[in-house]
DOZA-422056 format. One record per atom (N, C-alpha, C): residue in one letter; x, y, z; residue number from 1. Coordinates in Angstrom, 3 decimals, padded with zeros to 6 digits, always signed. Layout:
REM DOZA-422056
<'A'; <X; Y; Z>; NUM>
...
***
This chain:
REM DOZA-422056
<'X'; <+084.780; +096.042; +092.992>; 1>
<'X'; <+084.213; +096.961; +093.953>; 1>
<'X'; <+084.585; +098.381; +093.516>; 1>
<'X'; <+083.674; +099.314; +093.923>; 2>
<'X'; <+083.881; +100.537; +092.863>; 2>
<'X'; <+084.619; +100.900; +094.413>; 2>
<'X'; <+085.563; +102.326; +094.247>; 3>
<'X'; <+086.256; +103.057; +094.920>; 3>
<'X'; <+085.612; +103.760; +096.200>; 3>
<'X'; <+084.260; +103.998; +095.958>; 4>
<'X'; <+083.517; +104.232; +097.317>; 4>
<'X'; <+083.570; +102.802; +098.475>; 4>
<'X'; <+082.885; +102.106; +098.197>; 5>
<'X'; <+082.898; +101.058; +098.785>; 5>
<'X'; <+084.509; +100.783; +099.416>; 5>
<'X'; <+085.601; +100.418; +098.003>; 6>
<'X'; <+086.596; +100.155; +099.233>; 6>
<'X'; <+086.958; +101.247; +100.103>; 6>
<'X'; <+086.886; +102.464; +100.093>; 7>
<'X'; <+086.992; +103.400; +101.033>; 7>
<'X'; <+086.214; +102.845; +102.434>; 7>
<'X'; <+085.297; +102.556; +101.949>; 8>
<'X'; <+084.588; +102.337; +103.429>; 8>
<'X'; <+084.688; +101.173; +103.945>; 8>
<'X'; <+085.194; +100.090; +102.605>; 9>
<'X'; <+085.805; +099.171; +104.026>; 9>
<'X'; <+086.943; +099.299; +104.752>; 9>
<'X'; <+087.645; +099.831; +103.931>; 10>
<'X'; <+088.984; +099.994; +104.474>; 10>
<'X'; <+088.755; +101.145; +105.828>; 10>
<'X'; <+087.573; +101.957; +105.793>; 11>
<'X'; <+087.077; +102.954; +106.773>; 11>
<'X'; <+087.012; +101.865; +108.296>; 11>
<'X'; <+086.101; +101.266; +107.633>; 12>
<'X'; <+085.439; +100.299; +108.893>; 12>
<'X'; <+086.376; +099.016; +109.719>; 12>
<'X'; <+086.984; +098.646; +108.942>; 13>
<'X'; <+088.103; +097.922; +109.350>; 13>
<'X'; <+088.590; +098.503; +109.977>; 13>
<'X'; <+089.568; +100.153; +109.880>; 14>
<'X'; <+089.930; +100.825; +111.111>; 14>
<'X'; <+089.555; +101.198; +112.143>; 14>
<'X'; <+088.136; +101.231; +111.790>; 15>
<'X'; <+087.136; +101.328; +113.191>; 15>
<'X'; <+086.711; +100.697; +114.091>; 15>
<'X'; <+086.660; +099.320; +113.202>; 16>
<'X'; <+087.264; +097.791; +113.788>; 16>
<'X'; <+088.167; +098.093; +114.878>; 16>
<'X'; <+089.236; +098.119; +114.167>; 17>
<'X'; <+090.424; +097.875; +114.939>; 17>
<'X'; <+090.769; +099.271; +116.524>; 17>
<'X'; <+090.674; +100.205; +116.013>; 18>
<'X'; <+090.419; +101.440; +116.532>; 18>
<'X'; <+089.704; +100.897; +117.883>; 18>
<'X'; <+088.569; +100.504; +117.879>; 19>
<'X'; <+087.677; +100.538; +118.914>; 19>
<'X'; <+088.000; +099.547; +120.030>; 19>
<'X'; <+088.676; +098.394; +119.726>; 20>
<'X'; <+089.221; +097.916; +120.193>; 20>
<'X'; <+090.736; +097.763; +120.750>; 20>
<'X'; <+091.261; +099.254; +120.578>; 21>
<'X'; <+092.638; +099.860; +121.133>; 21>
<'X'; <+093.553; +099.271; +120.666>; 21>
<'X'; <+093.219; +098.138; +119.199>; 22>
<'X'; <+094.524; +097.814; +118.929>; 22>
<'X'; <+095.429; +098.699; +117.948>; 22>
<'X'; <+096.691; +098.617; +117.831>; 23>
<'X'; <+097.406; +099.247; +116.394>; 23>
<'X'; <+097.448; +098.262; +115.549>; 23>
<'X'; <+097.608; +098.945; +114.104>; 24>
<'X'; <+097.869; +098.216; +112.913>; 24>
<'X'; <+098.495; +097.192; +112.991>; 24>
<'X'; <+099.615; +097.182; +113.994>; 25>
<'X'; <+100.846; +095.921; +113.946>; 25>
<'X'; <+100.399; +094.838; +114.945>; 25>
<'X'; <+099.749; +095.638; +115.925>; 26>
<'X'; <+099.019; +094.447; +116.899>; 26>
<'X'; <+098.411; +093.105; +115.567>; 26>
<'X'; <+097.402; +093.910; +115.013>; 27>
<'X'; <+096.503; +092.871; +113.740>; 27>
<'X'; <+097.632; +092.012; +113.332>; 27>
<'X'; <+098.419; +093.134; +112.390>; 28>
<'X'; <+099.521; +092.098; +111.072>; 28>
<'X'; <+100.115; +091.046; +112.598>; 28>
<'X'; <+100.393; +091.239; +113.845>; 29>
<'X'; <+101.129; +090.164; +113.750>; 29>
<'X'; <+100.510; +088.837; +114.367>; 29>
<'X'; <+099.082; +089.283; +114.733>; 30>
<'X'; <+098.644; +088.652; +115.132>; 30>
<'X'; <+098.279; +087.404; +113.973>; 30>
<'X'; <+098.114; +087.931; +112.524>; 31>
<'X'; <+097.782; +087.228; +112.153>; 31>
<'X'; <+099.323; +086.805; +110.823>; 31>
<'X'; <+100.124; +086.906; +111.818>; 32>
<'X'; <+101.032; +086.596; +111.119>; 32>
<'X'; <+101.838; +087.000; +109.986>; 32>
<'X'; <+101.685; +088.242; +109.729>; 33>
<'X'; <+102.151; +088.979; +108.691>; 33>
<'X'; <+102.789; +089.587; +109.102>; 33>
<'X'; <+103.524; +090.519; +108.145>; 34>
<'X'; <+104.609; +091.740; +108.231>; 34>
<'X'; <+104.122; +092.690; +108.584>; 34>
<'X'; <+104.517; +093.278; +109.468>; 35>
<'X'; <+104.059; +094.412; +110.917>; 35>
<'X'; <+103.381; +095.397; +109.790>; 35>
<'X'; <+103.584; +095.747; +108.590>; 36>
<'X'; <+103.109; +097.031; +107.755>; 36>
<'X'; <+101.736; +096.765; +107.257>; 36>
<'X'; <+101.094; +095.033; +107.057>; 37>
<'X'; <+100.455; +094.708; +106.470>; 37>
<'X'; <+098.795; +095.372; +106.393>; 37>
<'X'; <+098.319; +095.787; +108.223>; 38>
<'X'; <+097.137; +096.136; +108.068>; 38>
<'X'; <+097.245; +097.722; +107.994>; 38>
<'X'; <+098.014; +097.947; +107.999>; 39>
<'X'; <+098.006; +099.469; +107.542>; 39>
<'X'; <+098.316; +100.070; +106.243>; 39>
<'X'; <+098.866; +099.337; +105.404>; 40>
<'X'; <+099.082; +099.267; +104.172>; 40>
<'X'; <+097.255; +098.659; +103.560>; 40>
<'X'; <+096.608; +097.834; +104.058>; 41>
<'X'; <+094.879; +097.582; +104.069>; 41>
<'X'; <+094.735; +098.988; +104.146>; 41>
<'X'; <+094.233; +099.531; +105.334>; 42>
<'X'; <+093.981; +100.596; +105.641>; 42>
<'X'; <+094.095; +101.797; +104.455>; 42>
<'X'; <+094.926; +102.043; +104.091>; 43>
<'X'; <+095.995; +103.541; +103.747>; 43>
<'X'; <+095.259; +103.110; +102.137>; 43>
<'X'; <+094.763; +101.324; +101.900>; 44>
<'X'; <+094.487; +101.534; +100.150>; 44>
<'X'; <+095.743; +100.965; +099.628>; 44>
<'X'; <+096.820; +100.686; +100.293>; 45>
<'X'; <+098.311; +100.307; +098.998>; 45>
<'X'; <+097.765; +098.725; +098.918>; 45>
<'X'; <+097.236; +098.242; +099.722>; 46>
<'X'; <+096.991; +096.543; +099.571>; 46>
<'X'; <+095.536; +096.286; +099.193>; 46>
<'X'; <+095.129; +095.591; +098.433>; 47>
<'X'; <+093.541; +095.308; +098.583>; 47>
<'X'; <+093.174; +094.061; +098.824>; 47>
<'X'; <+092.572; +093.531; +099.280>; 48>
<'X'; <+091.848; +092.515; +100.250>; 48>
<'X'; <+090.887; +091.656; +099.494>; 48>
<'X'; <+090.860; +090.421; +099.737>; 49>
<'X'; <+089.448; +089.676; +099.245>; 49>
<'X'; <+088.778; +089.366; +100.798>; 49>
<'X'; <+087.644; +089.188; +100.278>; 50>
<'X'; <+086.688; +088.586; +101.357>; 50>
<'X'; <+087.360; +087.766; +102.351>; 50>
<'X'; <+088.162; +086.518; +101.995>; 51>
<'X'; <+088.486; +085.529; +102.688>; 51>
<'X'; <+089.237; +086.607; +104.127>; 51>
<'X'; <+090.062; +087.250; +103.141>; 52>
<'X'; <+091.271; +088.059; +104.140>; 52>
<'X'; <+090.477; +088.861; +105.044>; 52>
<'X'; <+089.283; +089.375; +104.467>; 53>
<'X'; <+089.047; +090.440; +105.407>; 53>
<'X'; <+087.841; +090.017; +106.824>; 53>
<'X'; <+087.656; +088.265; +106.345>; 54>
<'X'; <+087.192; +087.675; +107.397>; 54>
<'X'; <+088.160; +087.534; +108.283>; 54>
<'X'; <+089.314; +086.996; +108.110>; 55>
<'X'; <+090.518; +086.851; +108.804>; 55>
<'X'; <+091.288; +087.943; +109.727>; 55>
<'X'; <+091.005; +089.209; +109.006>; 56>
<'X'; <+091.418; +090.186; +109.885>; 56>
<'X'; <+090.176; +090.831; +111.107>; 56>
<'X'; <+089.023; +090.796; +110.687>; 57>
<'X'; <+088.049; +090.851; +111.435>; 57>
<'X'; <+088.204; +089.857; +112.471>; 57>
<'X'; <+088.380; +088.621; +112.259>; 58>
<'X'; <+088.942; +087.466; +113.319>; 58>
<'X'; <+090.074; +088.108; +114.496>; 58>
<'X'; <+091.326; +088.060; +113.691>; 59>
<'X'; <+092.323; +088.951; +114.181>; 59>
<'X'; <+091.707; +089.906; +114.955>; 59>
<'X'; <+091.171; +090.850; +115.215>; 60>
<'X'; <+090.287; +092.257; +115.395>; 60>
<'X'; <+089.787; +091.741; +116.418>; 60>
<'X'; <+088.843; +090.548; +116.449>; 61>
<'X'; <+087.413; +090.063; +117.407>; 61>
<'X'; <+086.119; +090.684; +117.044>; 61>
<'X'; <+085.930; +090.992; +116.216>; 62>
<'X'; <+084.818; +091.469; +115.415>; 62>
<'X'; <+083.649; +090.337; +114.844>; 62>
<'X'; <+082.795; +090.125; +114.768>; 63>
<'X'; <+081.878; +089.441; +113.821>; 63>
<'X'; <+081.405; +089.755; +112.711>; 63>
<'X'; <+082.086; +088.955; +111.557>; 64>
<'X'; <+082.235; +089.183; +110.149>; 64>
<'X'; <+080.748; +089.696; +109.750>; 64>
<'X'; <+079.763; +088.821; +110.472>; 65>
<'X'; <+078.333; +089.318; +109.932>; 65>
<'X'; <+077.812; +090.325; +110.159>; 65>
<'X'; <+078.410; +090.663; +111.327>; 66>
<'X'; <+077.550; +091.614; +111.308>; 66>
<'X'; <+078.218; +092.996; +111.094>; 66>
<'X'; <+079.460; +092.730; +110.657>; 67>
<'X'; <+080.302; +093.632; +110.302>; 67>
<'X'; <+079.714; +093.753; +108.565>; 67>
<'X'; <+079.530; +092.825; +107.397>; 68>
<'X'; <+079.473; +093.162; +106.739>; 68>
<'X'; <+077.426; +093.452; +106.539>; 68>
<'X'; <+076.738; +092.942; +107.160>; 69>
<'X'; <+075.436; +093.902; +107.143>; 69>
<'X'; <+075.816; +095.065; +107.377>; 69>
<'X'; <+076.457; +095.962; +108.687>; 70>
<'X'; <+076.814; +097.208; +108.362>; 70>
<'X'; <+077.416; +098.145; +107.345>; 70>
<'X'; <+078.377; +097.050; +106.944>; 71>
<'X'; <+079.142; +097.514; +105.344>; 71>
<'X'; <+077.725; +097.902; +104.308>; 71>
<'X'; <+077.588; +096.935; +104.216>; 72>
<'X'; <+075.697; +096.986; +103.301>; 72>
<'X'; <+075.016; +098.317; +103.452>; 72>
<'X'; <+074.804; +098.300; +104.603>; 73>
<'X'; <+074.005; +099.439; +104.955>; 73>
<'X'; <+074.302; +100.857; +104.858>; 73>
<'X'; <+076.004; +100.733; +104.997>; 74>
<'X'; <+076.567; +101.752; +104.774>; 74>
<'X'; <+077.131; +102.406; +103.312>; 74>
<'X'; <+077.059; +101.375; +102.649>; 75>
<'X'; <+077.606; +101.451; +100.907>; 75>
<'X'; <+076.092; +101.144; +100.036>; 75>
<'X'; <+075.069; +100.423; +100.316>; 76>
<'X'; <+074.470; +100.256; +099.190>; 76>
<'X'; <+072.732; +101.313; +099.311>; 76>
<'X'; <+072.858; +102.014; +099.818>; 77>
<'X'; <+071.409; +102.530; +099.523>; 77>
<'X'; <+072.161; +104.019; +098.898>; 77>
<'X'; <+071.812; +103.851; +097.647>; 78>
<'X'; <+071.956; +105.402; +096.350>; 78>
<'X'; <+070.643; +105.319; +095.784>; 78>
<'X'; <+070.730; +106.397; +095.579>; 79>
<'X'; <+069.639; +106.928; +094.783>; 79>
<'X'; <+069.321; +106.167; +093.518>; 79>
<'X'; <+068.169; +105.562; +093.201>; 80>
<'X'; <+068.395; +104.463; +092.313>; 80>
<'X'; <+068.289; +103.368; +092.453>; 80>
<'X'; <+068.583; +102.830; +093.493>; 81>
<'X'; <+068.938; +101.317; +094.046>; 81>
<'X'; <+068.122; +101.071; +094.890>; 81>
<'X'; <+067.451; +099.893; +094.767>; 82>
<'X'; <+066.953; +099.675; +096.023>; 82>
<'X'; <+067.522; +099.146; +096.882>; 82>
<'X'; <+066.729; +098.859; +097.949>; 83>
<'X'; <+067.378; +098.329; +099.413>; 83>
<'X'; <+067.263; +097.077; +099.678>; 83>
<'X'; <+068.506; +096.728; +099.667>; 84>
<'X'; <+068.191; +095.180; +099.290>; 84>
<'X'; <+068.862; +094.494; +100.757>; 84>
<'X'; <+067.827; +095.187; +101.888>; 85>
<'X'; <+068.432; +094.930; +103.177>; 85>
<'X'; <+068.316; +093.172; +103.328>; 85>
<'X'; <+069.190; +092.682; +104.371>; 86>
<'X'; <+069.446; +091.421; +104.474>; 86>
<'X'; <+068.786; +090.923; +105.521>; 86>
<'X'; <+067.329; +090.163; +105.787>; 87>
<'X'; <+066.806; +090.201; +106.821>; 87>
<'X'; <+067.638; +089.529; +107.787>; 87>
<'X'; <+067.929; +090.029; +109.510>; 88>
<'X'; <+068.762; +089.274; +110.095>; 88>
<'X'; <+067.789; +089.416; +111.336>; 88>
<'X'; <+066.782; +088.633; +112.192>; 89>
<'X'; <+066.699; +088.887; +113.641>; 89>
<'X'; <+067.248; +089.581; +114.081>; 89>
<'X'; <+068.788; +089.465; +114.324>; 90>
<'X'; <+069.081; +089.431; +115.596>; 90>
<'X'; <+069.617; +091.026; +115.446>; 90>
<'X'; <+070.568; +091.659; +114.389>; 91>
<'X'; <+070.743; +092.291; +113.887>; 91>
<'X'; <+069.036; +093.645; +114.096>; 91>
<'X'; <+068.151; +093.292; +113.494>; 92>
<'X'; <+067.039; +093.628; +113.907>; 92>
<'X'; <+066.709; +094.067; +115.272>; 92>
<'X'; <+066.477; +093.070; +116.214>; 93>
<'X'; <+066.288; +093.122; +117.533>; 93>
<'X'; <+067.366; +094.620; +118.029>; 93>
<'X'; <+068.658; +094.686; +117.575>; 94>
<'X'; <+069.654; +095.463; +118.217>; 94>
<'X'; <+069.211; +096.395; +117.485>; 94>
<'X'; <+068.738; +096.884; +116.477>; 95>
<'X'; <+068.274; +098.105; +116.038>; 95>
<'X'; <+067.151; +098.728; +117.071>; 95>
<'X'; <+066.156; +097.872; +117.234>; 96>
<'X'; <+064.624; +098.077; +117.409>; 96>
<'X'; <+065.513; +098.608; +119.357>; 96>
<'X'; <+066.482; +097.834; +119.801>; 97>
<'X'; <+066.579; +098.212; +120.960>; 97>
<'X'; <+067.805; +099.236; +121.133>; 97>
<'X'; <+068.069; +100.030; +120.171>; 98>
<'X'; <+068.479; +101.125; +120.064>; 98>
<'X'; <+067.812; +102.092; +119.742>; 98>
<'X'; <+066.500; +102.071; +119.370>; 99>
<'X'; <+065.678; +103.615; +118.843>; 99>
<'X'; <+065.355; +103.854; +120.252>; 99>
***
């Protein structure tokens, strides 16, 4: 993953967590780790695979899917690239009933 991208997950994960009034240590201990763990995610000193960052989204109460269509949306349209949006209903529907 190039350095933009993990910026922004590591962005969104806090926003994750953020929005839901928890702190960093609420997560790590929820999911059983050492109180420093999701903030050390956060800050960039730790990096994450997929599996983990379903797990902390869990931790969080978030939905992985539709957490990472937003990731998508938010990291992959550059100049150059096409849009290689992920058709989702439902995902859809919540757009169309937000304009």
């Amino acid at each position: 993953m190039r350095r933009a991208e993990q910026d922004a997950l590591r962005e969104m994960l806090k926003e994750e967590r953020v929005a839901r009034a928890l702190t960093a240590k609420d997560v790590s201990l929820k999911l059983r780790l050492h109180s420093t763990y999701i903030s050390r995610v956060e800050r960039g000193y730790r990096t994450v695979d997929v599996i983990e960052v379903i797990d902390i989204l869990e931790a969080i109460g978030a939905e992985p899917k539709s957490f990472f269509l937003r990731f998508l949306d938010r990291t992959w349209r550059r100049p150059g690239k096409s849009d290689p949006r992920i058709e989702d209903p439902v995902l859809e529907q919540r757009r169309s009933e937000g304009s």
